[in-house]
N, C-alpha and C positions, 0 to 999 in steps of 0.2 A: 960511913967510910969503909974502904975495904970493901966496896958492893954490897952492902946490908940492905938487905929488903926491911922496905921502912913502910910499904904500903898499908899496913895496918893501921898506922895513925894517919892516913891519908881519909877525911870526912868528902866525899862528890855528889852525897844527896841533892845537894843544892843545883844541881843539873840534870835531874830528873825527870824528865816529863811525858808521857804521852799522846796526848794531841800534838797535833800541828801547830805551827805558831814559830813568831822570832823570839829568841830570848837573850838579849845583847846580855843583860848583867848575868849570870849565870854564877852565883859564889862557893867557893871550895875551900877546904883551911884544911891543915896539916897541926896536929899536935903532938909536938917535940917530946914531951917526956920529960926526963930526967937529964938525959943527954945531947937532945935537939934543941934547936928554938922554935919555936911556934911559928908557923905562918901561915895565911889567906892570901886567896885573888881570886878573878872574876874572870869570867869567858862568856863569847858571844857563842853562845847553840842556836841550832833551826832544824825545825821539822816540816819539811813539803808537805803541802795535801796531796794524797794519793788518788790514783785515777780510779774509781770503780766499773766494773766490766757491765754491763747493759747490753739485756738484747729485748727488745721489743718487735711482737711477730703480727703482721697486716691479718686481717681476717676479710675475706670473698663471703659472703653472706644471701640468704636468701631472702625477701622481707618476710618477718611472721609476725609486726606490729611490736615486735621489744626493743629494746636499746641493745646491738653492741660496743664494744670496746677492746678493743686492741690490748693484747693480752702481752707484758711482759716480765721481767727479772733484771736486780740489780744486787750484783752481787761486790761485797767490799774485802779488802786485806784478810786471809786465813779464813773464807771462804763464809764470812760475816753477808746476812740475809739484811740486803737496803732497801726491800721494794716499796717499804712505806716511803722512801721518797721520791718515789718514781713516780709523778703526775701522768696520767693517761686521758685524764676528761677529755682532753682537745680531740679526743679520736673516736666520741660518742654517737653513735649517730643513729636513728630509730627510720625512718625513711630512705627509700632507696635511694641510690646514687652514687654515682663514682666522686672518692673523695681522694685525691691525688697528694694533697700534702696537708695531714694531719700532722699536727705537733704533738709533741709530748715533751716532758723535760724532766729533767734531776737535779735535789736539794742535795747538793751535795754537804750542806754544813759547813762544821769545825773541820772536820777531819777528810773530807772529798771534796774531789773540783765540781763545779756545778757542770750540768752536760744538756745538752736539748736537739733534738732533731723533728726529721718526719718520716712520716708511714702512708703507703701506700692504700687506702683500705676503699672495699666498693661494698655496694648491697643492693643487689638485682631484683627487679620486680616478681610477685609472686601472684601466678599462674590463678584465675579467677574459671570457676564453671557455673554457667546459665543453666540452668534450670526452669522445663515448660512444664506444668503439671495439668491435666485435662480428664473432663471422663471418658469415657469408652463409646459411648453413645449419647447424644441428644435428638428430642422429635422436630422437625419440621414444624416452624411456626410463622412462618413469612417473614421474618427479620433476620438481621447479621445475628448469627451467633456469637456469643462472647465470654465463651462456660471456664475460660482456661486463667490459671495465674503463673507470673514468672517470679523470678527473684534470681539473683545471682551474690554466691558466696565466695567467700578466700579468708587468707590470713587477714584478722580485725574487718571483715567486707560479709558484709547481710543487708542486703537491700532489696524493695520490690522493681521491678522491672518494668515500662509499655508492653504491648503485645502485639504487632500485627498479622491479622487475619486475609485469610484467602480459601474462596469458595466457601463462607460458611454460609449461605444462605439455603439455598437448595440442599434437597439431596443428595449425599454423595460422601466423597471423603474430603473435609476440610482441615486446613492449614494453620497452626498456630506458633508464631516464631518471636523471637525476644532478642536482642545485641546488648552485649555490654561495650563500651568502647572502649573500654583501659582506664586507668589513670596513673596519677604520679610512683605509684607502689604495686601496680596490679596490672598484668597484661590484658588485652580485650577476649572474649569470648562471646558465642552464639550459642540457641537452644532451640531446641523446634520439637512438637509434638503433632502430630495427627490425629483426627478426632474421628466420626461416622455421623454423617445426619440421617436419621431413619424418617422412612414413612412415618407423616400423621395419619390417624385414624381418618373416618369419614361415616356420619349418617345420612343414610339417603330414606326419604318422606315421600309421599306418593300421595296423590289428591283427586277429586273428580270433580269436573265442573258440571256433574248433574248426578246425582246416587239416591232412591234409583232412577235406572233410565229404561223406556221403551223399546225393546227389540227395532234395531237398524237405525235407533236414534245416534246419531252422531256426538260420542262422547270427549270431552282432553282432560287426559292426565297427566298432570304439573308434577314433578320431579325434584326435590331443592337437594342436590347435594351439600349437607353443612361440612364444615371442616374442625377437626378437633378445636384448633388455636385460635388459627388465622389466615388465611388464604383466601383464593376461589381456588374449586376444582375444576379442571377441566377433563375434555374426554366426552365419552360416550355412554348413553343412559339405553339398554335393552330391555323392553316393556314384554313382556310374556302374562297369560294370562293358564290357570288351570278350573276345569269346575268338577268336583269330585259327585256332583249328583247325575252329569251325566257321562261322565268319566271322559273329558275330551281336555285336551289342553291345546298350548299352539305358543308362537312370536307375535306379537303384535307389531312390533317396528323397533327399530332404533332412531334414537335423536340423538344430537351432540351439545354438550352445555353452556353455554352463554350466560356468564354470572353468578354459575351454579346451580341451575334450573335448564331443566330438560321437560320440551312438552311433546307428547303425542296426541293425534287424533283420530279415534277410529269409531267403528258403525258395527263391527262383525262380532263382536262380543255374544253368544249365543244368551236364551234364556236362564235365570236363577241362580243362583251366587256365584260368581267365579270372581276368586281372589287373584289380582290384577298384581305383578310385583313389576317393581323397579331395579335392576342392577345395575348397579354403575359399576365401570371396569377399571376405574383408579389412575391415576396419570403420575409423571415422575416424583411427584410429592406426596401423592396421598395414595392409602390403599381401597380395594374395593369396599363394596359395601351394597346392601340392598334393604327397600322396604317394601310394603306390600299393603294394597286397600282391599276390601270386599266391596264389587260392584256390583249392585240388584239389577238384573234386565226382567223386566215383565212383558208381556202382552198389553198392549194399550187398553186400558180401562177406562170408561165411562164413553160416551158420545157414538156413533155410528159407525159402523163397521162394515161396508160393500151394499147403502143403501138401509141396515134396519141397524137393529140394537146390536151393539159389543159388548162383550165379557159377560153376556146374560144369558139364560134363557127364551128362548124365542118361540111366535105362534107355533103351532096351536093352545100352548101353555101359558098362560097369561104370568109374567113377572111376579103378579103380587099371591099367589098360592090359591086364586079363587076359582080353575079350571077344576071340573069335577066330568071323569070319563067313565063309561058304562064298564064295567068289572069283562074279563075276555077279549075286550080291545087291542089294537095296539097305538101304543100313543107315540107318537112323533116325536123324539123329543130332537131338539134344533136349537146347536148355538155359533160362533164365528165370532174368532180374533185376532184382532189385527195386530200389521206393524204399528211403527209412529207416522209410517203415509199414508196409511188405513187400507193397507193392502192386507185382505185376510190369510190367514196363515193355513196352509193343507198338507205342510210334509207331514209324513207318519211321527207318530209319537206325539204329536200337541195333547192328547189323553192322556194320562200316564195311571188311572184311576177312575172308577166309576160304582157307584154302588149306593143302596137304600141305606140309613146313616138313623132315619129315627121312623115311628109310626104313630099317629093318634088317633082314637077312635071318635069318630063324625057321624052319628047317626043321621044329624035333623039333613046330612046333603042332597041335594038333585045333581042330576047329570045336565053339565049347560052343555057340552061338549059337543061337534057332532063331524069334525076331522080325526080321520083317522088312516092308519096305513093297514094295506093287507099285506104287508111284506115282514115279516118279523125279521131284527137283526141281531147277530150273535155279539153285534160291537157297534162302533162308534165307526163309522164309514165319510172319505170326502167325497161331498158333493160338489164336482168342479162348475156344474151348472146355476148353481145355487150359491156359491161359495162360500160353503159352509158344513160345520160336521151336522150326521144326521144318527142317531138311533131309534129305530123302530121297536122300540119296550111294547115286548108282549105281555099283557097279564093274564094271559090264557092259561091254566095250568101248572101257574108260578107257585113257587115255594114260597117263595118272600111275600108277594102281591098275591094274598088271597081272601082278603077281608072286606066286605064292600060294608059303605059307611065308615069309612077309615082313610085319613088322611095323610100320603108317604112322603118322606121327605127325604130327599137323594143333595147328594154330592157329586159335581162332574169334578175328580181334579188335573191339574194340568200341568204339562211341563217346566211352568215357568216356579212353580211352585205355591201357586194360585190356587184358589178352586171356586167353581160359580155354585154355588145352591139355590133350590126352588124344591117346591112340591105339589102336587095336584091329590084328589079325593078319585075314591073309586064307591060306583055305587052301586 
């Protein structure tokens, strides 16, 4: 009474609360004291659920094979952190792709409104590169080459690749290239390399289809060009020949290869070794190369020569060493030889050598002899009428020939690198 603030014995716990919720009974009492009376009653309270502020932000992505997730914030009344109820999973996504309405939502509880929306969220394919790897050089082997590997990488992407080839066969510069097409996470790309195919090697063999051969005998020599690998070569085989005994060389021809084999045939080959080569000149595949035989050309040996004996000594000296000439004489000596058509040979040079070689003393001999020349000669001279060489061996006065009852034995040698021996007695 009187306006007394009585609020003191006023008890309102009973209407306390903080969550949200209805609370129809709500109880309250007043205690009187000494001078009041006591009283109770009951009130209907309510607390809304409050709205909590949410922002959830879309993420543009590029693929790198991880999961993302839409990244956001839920914030509650004085500035209270809710993101544990803020569901995001709906907006997960590991593969590319435009995702237009991702969900997400809010627990809002006791004490907040439940809330849920969408997000705009994408993840773009990621960008792939091919890769050709090859060596710098492979040889020519008559097949496709196929020396190179692909593979093509990216974000979660390692894989090997096909390959295809162009010009790898031949020589030259070839082509090695690979595509990726794309796929669901990964743009397509290309790759290419270029390679070199080199010359293979090449041996080239030489052969005679007669060694030795008889001066102006008609000789062929066979040619194989082999190939390092695998091939045939073709091209041209040039046959030269050189003879260092009588210091001449020359061309002998060229042929062209057929299988790999190159043949010539020739007749001109002079006499005594001349090493006969082969050059091959190499074709877009293969490089040069050469081999080389020794061919023997002799003087025709054994059988008749212009009518009498070949590659011998000839009358008045009998073949077998039993001619015995008067000491002062001059003895005839006579030989001739031929091609392989038994044409006798008279250029200069067929002597290259002549000379007394051994002596043995023969007392018990007679002189059977009774041809002889009165022309002494300082050499070996042609006789075109005769067709044949002649020396008229003086033993008049000789150094060498001056023992009678003694049996000489001479060496004619010869161009071809031959030599005929015989010998006679002087008595």
């Amino acid at each position: 009474m009187g306006g007394v603030d009585l609020s003191a014995g006023l008890t309102l716990t009973g209407t306390t609360h903080n969550n949200a919720g209805d609370y129809p009974s709500d109880s309250w009492n007043f205690a009187g004291g000494t001078n009041y009376n006591d009283a109770s009653g009951a009130l209907h309270d309510a607390i809304a659920k409050a709205t909590a502020t949410i922002n959830v932000t879309a993420y543009t992505a590029i693929y790198d094979s991880n999961a993302h997730t839409a990244t956001g914030t839920a914030t509650g009344v004085g500035g209270a952190n809710l993101a544990g109820q803020l569901m995001l999973s709906g907006t997960t996504h590991t593969n590319a792709g435009d995702y237009p309405s991702d969900s997400w939502s809010f627990a809002g509880g006791t004490n907040y409104n439940d809330a849920s929306g969408t997000v705009h969220n994408s993840i773009a394919q990621a960008s792939s590169a091919t890769t050709v790897t090859c060596p710098t050089n492979v040889t020519y082997n008559a097949t496709a080459q196929t020396p190179c590997t692909a593979s093509v990488t990216g974000a979660g992407l390692n894989q090997v690749l096909p390959i295809t080839y162009s010009n790898n066969t031949n020589v030259g510069t070839a082509m090695a290239s690979a595509s990726f097409a794309g796929d669901s996470n990964h743009t397509g790309s290309n790759g290419s390399k270029a390679f070199t195919i080199t010359k293979a090697s090449s041996t080239t063999a030489v052969v005679s289809s007669a060694n030795p051969s008889t001066l102006n005998q008609s000789v062929t020599f066979t040619t194989t060009v082999s190939p390092q690998y695998a091939g045939t070569p073709t091209g041209t085989v040039t046959f030269t020949y050189s003879n260092s005994v009588l210091s001449v060389s020359g061309t002998l021809g060229t042929a062209s290869l057929s299988g790999g084999q190159a043949t010539l045939t020739t007749s001109s080959l002079p006499v005594n070794a001349n090493t006969v080569t082969a050059t091959y000149s190499g074709d877009g595949n293969f490089t040069g190369s050469n081999g080389s035989t020794t061919q023997n050309v002799t003087y025709k040996t054994g059988g008749l020569c212009v009518g009498d004996v070949g590659h011998a000594i000839r009358q008045p000296i009998n073949s077998d060493g039993s001619s015995v000439f008067k000491m002062g004489s001059t003895v005839p000596t006579k030989f001739a030889v031929c091609d392989v058509s038994g044409i006798s040979i008279g250029t200069p040079g067929v002597v290259v050598g002549y000379g007394l070689v051994a002596a043995a003393s023969s007392p018990a001999i007679t002189v059977d002899e009774d041809v002889y020349s009165t022309t002494p000669d300082a050499a070996f001279r042609w006789d075109p009428t005769g067709q044949q060489w002649i020396f008229n061996q003086s033993t008049k006065n000789n150094g060498s020939l001056n023992k009678t009852g003694t049996t000489y034995f001479f060496a004619i040698n010869l161009k071809d690198g031959s030599s005929i021996f015989f010998h006679y007695g002087l008595k």
